[in-house]
Structures are given as structure tokens and as C-alpha cells.
C-alpha positions as CSV (number, residue, x, y, z in Angstrom):
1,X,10.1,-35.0,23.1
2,X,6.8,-33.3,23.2
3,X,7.8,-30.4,25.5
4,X,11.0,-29.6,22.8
5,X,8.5,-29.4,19.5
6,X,6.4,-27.2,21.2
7,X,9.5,-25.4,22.7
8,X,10.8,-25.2,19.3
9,X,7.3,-24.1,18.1
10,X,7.5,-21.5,20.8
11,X,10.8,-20.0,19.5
12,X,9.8,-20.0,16.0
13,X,7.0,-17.9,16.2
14,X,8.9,-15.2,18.5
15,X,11.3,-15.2,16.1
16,X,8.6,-14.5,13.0
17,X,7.0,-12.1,15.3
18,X,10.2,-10.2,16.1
19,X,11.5,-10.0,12.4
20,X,8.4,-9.1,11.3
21,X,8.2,-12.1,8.9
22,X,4.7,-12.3,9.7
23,X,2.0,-10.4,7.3
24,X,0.6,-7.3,9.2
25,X,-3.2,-7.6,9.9
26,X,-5.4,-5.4,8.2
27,X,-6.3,-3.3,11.5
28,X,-2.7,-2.3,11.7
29,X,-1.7,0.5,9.5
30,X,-4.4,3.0,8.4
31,X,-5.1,3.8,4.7
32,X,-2.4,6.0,3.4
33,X,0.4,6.8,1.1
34,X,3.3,5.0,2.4
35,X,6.9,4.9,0.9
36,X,8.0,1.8,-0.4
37,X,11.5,0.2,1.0
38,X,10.9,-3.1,-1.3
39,X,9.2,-5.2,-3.4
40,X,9.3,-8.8,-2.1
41,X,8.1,-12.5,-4.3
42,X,8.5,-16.0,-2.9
43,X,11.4,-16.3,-0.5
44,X,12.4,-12.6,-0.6
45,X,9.5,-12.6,1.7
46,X,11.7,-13.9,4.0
47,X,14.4,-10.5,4.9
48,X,13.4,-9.6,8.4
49,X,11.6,-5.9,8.5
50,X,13.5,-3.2,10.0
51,X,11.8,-1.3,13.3
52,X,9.9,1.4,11.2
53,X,9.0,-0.7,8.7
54,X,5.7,-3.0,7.8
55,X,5.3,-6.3,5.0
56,X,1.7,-5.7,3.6
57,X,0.1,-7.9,0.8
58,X,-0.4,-6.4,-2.1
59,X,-3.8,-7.5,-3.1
60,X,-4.3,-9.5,-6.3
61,X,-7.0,-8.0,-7.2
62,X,-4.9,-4.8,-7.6
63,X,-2.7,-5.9,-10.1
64,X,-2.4,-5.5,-13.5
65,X,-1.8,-9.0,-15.5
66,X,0.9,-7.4,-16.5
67,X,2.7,-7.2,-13.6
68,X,4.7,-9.3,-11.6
69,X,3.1,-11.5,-9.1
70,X,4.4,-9.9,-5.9
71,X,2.9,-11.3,-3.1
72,X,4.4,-8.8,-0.4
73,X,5.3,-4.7,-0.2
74,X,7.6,-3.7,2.8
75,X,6.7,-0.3,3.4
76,X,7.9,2.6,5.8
77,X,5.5,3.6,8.6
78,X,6.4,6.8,9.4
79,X,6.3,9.3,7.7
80,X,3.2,8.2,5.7
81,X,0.2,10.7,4.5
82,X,-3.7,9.6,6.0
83,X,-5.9,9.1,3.2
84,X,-8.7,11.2,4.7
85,X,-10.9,12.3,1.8
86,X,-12.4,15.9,1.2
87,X,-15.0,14.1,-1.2
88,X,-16.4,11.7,-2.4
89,X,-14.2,9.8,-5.0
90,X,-14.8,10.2,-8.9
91,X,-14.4,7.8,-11.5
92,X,-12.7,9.2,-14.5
93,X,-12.8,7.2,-18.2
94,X,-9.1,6.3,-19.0
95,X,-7.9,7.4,-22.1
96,X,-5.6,5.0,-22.4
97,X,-8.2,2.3,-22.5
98,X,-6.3,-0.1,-20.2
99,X,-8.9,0.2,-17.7
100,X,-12.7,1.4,-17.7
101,X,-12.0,4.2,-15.3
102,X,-9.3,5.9,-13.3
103,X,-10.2,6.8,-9.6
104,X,-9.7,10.8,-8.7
105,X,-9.7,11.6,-5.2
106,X,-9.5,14.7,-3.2
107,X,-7.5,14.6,-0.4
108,X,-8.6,16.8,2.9
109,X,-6.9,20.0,3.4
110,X,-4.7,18.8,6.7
111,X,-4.2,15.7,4.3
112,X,-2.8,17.6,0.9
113,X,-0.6,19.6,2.8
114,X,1.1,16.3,4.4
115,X,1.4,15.0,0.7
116,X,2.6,18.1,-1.0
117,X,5.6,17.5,1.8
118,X,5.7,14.3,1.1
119,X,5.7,13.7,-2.8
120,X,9.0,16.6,-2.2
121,X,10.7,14.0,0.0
122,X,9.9,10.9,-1.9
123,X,10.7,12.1,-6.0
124,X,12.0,9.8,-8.2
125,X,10.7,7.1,-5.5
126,X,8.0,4.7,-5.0
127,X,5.1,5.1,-3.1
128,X,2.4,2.8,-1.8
129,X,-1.2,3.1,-1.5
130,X,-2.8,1.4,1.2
131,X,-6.7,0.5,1.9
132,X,-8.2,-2.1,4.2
133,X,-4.5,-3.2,4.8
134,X,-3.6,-4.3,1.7
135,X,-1.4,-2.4,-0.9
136,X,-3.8,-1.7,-3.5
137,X,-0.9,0.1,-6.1
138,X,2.5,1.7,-6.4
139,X,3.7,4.6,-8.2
140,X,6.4,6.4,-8.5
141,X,6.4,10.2,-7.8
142,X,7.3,11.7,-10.8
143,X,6.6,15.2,-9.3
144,X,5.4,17.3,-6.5
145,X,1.7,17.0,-6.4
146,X,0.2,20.1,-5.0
147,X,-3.5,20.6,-4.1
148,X,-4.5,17.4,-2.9
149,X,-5.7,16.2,-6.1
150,X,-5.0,12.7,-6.5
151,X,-5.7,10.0,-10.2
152,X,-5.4,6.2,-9.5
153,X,-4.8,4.9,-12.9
154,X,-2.7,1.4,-12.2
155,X,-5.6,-1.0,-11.4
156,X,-7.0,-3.6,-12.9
157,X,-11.0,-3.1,-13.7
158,X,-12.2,-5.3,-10.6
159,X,-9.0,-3.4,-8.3
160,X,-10.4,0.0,-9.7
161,X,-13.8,-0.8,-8.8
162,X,-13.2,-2.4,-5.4
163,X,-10.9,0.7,-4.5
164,X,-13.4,3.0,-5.5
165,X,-16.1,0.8,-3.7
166,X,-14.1,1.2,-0.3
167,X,-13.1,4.9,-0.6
168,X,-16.9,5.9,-1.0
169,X,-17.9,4.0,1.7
170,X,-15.5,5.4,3.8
């Protein structure tokens, strides 16, 4: 009886691993804009991942307490835009005063071409931003950002200042 549970165990978790079930370690997909094929809660969690495709936790302390609690963001690997910065990140007061600050960065030069190319191909779309291998936020691309000049807005305070924490000590 033994040698079946751990048989069973066996299958199980080559069958997770094969769908892609499983949650994508950090060290797996660089930081980057990725395109988003789904927002996932609960047991949507569940729909196996297709071959270019990743499930990434979208980070709590990311979100808005507006927002839903999503737990998960499938996201496309390829094509996706490096966040490789030019500068040092800014923080920017937000005039909207749902947060303390916004985060501007400025994307290399190799880097804002990519994204000019890509914010074409994605409009009307969501888009992913990922750090330490956690989505961090999503937003859709309401136009074709040109220059490499880039304004997180849609963070919490403590995501804003974590994000802005990590892209400085990049």
C-alpha cells in the first residue's frame, strides 16, 4: 500500500509540474513587462498553463485594497520587454492622492525600443509588470508609449515603496 501512495504522489506532482499548476520561483522569469493571458483567484488557479506561458503571484503587497484578491497572473513569456533601467528611478507625488508617490522610470535605450514595439502589439490589452518574480501591477495599454519613459501609479504606498526600493537597488 505504501509503494502505491508514493506512486500516486509520484504522478501527482509530474502532472502539477507538466501543467504548470505549480507557482514559478522567483529566479525563473526576469523583471519585465509581460502580457497578461489571465487573471486567476482560488480554483481558477487550477487551468493548466499553456507551453509559452508562466502563473506568477501577484504580490499582496502590490495591491490596491480596492482590488480583487487575486492570488495568481498567468502571463506570456515571450515576447516580453527586460526592465533594464537607464536611471535611477524617481518618485513622483500623485495628484490623485491615492498614493504618496507614483514611480517614473526610464527604460534603457535597447529596452524602449522593445516597448515602443510592444505597447503597438499589446493596445487595448493588459500588461504585467514583473520584479523579484512576483507581479507587482497590471495595466492596460491605453497607447503606444514611445521614449522609454515609464509612471507606475497602481500601488498601494508599501507596493510603491517596495517597488521603488528594488528598482534602485538594481
Amino acid at each position: 500500500m505504501k509503494l502505491k501512495s508514493h506512486r500516486l504522489f509520484f504522478a501527482l506532482f509530474c502532472l502539477l509540474f507538466a501543467t504548470g499548476t505549480c507557482l514559478a520561483a522567483p529566479a525563473q522569469v526576469p523583471d519585465g513587462f509581460y502580457a497578461v493571458v489571465r487573471r486567476e483567484q482560488g480554483s481558477e488557479a487550477q487551468v493548466p498553463t499553456k507551453e509559452n506561458e508562466l502563473r506568477l503571484r501577484y504580490n499582496a503587497a502590490f495591491r490596491n485594497a480596492q482590488d480583487a484578491a487575486e492570488e495568481t497572473v498567468v502571463v506570456q513569456l515571450q515576447p516580453f520587454v527586460p526592465l533594464v533601467l537607464k536611471e535611477a528611478p524617481t518618485k513622483t507625488a500623485d495628484p490623485t492622492e491615492r498614493t504618496r508617490f507614483w514611480v517614473g522610470v526610464s527604460l534603457s535605450d535597447k529596452a524602449s525600443e522593445q516597448f515602443e514595439a510592444f505597447t503597438a502589439r499589446h493596445l487595448g490589452k493588459p500588461v504585467a509588470i514583473v520584479v523579484g518574480g512576483d507581479v507587482v501591477t497590471v495595466h492596460t495599454i491605453r497607447q503606444v508609449i514611445k521614449g522609454g519613459k515609464v509612471q507606475i501609479s497602481r500601488c498601494g504606498d508599501e507596493g510603491c515603496q517596495v517597488l521603488f526600493r528594488e528598482l534602485t537597488d538594481k
